[in-house]
N, C-alpha and C positions, 0 to 999 in steps of 0.2 A: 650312248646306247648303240647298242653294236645288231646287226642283222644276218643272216644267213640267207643269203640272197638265193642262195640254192635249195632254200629246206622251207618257205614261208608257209604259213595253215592256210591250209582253204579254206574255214572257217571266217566267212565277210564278217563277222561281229570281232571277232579276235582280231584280225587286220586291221578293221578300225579304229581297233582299240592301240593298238601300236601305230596308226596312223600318229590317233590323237598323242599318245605320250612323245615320240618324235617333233612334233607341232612345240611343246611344252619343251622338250628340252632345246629347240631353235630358239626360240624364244627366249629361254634364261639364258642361252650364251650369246642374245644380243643384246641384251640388259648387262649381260658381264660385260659384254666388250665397250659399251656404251661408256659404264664405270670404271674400265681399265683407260681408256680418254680420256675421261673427264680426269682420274687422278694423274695422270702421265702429264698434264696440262698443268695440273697444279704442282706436279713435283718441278716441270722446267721455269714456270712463274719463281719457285721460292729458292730454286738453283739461281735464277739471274738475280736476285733480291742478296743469296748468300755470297756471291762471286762477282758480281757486278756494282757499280757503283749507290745502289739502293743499300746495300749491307750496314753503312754506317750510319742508319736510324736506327737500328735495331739494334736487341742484345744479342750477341753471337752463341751463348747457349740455346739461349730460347729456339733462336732458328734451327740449332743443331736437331731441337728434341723433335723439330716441325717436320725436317726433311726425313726422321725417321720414321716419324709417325706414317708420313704419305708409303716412303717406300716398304713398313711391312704391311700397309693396305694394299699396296700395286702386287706383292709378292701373293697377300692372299687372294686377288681376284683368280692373279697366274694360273694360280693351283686349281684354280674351280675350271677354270678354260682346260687345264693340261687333263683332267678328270671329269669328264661330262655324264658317266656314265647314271643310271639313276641308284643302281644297288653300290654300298659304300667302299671305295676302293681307295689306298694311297694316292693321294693326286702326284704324278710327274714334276720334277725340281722343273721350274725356269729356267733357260739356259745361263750357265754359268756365267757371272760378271767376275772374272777376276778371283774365285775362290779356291786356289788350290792348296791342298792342306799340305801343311808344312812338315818337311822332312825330318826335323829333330824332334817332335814329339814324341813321346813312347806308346809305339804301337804293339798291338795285340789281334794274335791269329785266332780267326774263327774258323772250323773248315766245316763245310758241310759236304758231309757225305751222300749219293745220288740214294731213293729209298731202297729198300732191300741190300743196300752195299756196308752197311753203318756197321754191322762187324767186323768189318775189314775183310769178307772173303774175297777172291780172285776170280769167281766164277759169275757170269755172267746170268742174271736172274730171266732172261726173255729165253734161253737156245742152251743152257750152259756150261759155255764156250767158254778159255780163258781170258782172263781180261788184262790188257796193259795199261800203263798209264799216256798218253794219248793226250795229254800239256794241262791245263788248269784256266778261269777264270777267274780273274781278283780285279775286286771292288773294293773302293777306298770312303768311307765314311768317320764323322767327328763323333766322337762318343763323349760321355761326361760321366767324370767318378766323383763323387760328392765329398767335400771334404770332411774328414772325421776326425771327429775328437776322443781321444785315449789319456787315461787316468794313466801316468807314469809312474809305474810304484818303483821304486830303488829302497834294495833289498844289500845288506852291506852283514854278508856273514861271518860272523865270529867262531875264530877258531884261537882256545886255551891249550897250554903244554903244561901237561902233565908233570914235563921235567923240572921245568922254572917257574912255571903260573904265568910265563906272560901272556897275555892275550891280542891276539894279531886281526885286526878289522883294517878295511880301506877305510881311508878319510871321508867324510860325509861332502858330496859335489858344492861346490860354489852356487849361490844362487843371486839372481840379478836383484833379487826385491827378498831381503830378511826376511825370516818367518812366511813369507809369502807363497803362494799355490804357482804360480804362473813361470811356466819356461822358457827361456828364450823365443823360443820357434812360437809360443804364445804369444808373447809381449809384441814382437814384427808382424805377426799377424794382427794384435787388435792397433797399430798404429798405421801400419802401411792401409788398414779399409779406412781408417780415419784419414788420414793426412796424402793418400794416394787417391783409393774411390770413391773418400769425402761421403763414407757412412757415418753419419752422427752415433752415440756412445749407445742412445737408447734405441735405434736401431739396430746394432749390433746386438747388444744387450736379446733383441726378439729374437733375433737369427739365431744366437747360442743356445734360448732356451727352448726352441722349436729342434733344436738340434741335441735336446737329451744334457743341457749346461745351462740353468736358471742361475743367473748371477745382475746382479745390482749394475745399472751404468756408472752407478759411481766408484764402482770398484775398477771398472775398466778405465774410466777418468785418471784412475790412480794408478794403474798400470802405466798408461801412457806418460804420467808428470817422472814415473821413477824411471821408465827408460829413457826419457828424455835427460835425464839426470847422467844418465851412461854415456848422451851421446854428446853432451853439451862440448867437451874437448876434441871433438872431431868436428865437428860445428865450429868452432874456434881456427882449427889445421885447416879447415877449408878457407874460412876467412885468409886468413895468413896467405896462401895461395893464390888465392883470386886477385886482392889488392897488391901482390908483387906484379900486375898484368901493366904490360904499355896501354891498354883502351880498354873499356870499361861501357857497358851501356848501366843505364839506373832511373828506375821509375817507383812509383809505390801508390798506395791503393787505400780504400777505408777501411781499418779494421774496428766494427762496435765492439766497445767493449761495457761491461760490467761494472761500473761505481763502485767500489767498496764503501757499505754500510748504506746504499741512497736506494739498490733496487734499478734503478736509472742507467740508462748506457748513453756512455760518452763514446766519440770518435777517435780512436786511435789512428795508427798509420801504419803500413809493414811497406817497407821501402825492401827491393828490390834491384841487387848489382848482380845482372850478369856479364861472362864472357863467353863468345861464340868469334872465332877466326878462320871456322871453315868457309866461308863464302871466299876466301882471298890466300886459301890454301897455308892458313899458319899451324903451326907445330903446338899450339899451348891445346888443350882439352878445352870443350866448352863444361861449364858449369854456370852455377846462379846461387848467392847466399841474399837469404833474406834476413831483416831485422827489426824488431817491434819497440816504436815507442810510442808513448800517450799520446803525442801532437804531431805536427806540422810543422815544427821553428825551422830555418834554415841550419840554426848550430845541430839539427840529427845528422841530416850527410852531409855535413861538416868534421864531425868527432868521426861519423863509418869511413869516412874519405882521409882521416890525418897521415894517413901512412901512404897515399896513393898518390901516383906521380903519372902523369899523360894525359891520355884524353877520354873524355869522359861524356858520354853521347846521353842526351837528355830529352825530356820534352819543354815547357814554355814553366814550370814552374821556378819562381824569381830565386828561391831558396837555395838552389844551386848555384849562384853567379856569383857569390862569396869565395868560391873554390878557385875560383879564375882572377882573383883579385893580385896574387903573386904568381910566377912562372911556374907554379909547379903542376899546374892542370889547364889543360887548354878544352873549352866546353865547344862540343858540335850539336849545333840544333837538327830538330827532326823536319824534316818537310813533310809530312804525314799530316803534323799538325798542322802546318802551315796551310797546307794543302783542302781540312776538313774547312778550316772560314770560309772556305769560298767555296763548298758542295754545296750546303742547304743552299746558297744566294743564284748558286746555278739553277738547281732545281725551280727554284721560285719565278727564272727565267731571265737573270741577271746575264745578257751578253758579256760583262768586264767578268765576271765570274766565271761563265763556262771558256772564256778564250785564256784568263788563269789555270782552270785544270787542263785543256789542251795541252798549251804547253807546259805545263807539272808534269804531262804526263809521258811526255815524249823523252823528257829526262828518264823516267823509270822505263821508257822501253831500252835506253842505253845501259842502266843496270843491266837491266835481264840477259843482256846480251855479251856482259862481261862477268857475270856472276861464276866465282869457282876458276877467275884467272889469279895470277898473283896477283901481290899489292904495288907492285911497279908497275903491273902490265895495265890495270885499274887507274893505277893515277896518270897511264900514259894516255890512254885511250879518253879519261875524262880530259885530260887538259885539250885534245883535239878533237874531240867532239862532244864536249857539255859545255864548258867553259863560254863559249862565246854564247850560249844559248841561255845560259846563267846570266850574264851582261844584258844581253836582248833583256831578258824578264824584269831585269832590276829597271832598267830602266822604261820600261814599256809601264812598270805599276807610280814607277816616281812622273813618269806625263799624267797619268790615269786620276791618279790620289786630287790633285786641285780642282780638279775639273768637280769633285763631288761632296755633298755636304760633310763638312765634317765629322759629324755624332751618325753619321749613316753603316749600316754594318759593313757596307761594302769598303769602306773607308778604314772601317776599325780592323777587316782584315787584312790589306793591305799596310796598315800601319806595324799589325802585328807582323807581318813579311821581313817585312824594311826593317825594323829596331833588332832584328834577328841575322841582320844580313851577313853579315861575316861570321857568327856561329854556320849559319846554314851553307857557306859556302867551305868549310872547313872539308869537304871529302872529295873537293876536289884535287884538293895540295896531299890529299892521306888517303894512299890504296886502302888501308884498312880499316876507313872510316864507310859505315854504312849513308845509306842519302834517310835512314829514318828510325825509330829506337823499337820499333815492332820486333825486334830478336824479344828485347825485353818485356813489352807488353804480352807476349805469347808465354810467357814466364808468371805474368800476371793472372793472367787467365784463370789455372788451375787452381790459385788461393782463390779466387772470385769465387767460383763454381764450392768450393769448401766453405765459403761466407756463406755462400745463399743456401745453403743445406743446414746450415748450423744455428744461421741469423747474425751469431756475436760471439767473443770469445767470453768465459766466464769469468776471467779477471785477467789483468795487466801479466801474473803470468804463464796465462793460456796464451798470452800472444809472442810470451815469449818461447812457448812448447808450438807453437803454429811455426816460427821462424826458425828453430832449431832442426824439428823433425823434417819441413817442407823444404830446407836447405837439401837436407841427403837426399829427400826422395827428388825431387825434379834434377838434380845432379845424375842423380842413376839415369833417370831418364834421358836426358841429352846423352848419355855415354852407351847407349844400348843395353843396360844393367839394370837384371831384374828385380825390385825392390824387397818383396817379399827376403829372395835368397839371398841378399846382402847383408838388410838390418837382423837377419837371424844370425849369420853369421861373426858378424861384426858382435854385434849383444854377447854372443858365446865366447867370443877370444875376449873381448873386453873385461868377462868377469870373472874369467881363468886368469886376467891378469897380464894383458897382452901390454911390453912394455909400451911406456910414451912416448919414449924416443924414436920408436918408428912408427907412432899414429899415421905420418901419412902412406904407408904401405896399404890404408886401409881404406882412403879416400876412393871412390867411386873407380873414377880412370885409372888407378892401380891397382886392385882389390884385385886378387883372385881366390876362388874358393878351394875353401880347407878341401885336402885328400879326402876326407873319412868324411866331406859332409854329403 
């Protein structure tokens, strides 16, 4: 509420009465401010929870959805603080964290003209005087154009001669699905919401028909099984790729699946090989192929691994140590895991335990501080200052270990340390060995967040259209490549009949987009 400090009514009943509404608006903006606190309080609580060492009780989406929740409540109080007035006006943005909008977007001019100027005359409406131009003000706001669906008619006219009878029409266009409705630019889009934004079929399925398109999730299910069918040899070229790599990380995750004929979901597995060699400044592209099968046997990354020669960074799962049996793969353990046995036993207030992460953790401040050198200058730097602190540790847990009950956790962590030792000490002989496999966990993630929206896949091979399509899309992503414009494009050359022979032109980190799309 605003005053005219120069114009107030003489009127004592009217005074008072803006007395009191002043009172009331004091008042709601110390209840605002009170609740901009109280939330400010809970957003730094669930920031040291997300970023600090509490993070690993929790699930990291969940917390994701927490820290949103708080911060578009801190944005709304903002607003009511930046807009106090009592009649209803725009409340004022918070001041900017960070949000400036980006240059390559397509933008669009609004101009407004000053009143009485909107014709374009040159005369000045107050004296009129002539008027020049005297510079401009521009304001930069994000606008949103809603995407729209268009029935694409192809219309192929015939034209007959008169002289011969022959009749002259273009060929009818290739389509990715026989007899089928859906376009390419269709098919990318209803895969990339699925296997990118992790919209389930029957939420898609609402989006479309609210958007003027009532069509079955099942038909959109069947969209995505036939461009999977398109992509499945690119899926392939990428495999081919990735396992020609020297290092390798590789994890894998639960995928429920669907029993055929039982109703019933069993537990499948989608394992998880990426590559990532920017931390140590290498030349190869990062990417990640995933691949789906029913179980857990050690023979799955056994047969994904036959062709793959190096090193091969894991977590504590025994099903890998088959690989390392002859010379042709040398396995580096994570200290991540090593490292989570002995959180809870800290927390709980276990001194052998928090003077283990201590010093874990000193090792990962010497990361931090060679991260994005070579992989010489990496292994130079570890061998003169980790190495000996590596030594210290092994032996500081091999005094520690007799001293305590056997079957006690503190024990079983430490054991699990020790039986790991020479995996885990693998990065310091190899610049290009990480100290932990969270490239790949981070890989994982995304299919999680796609589980938990979905629940299950719907049979053995939805898991294997979950590892197919989720190969290209989080590829695109590690390479700065936007998914949507690729899988439409890729989809279009592939059903025009784009040779085989140079499938990998079409991989992620080489792909560029057609002229004319």
């Amino acid at each position: 509420m605003r005053f005219d400090l120069d114009n107030l009514p003489a009127d004592p009943a009217l005074l008072q009465q803006m007395v009191r509404d002043l009172a009331e608006v004091v008042e709601r903006q110390k209840a605002d401010l009170a609740e901009l606190e109280a939330l400010r309080q809970q957003l730094r609580q669930m920031q040291r929870t997300v970023f600090g060492r509490r993070s690993e009780r929790f699930d990291p989406d969940q917390l994701d959805l927490g820290l949103e929740e708080l911060e578009a409540d801190i944005a709304r109080v903002e607003a009511k603080l930046a807009a106090p007035e009592l009649k209803p006006s725009a409340p004022a943005e918070p001041p900017s964290r960070g949000r400036d909008l980006p240059d390559d977007l397509p933008h669009h001019d609004l101009t407004l003209e000053p009143p009485g100027l909107e014709s374009g005359a040159g005369v000045c409406p107050c004296c009129g005087g002539a008027l020049h131009e005297a510079g401009e003000t521009v304001a930069r706001m994000i606008d949103y154009v809603p995407a729209q669906l268009r029935v694409l008619r192809i219309r192929r006219p015939k034209y007959a001669c008169r002289g011969c009878g022959t009749l002259h029409q273009a060929p009818a266009p290739e389509k990715p699905i026989a007899k089928g409705m859906a376009t390419p630019a269709m098919l990318a889009h209803v895969i990339t919401s699925r296997y990118c934004d992790h919209l389930p079929f029957y939420r898609q399925a609402q989006i479309l028909a609210r958007n003027g398109f009532p069509v079955d999730r099942s038909v959109l299910a069947g969209w995505a099984g036939q461009a999977c069918w398109w992509l499945e040899a690119l899926h392939e070229e990428l495999a081919k790729a990735l396992f020609a790599s020297a290092k390798l990380f590789a994890d894998d995750t639960p995928m429920p699946t669907l029993a055929p004929g039982t109703g019933r979901v069993k537990t499948g597995r989608l394992w998880a090989y990426a590559r990532d060699d920017r931390p140590w400044q290498g030349l190869d592209p990062p990417a990640v192929i995933y691949a789906y099968t029913s179980d857990r046997k050690g023979e799955r990354p056994a047969a994904h691994l036959r062709e793959f020669c190096g090193v091969l960074q894991v977590d504590g799962y025994a099903g890998f140590e088959r690989l390392a049996a002859g010379n042709r793969v040398v396995l580096a353990a994570c200290w991540s895991h090593a490292r989570r046995r002995f959180y809870d036993l800290a927390e709980n207030g276990s001194p052998i335990a928090a003077e283990a992460l201590r010093r874990i953790a000193r090792l990962y401040a010497i990361e931090e501080r060679i991260r994005g050198r070579t992989a010489d200058e990496r292994r130079q730097l570890r061998q003169a200052e980790a190495a000996s602190q590596v030594a210290e540790l092994k032996a500081w847990l091999e005094h520690e270990l007799p001293r305590l009950p056997g079957r006690s956790k503190l024990a079983e962590a430490i054991r699990y340390a020790l039986g790991r030792w020479k995996a885990l000490c693998v990065y310091l002989d190899d610049g290009r060995v990480e100290m932990d496999t969270n490239t790949v966990e981070r890989c994982i993630r995304p299919v999680a967040l796609g589980r938990k929206n979905s629940l299950f896949a719907g049979s053995e091979g939805g898991g294997h259209r979950w590892a197919v399509i989720a190969s290209l899309v989080e590829t695109c992503k590690l390479n700065a490549v936007e998914p949507f414009a690729y899988l439409r494009d890729i989809l279009e050359r592939m059903v025009n009949g784009y040779p085989a022979a140079r499938l990998a032109d079409l991989l992620p980190w080489n792909w560029k987009p057609a002229v004319n799309a």
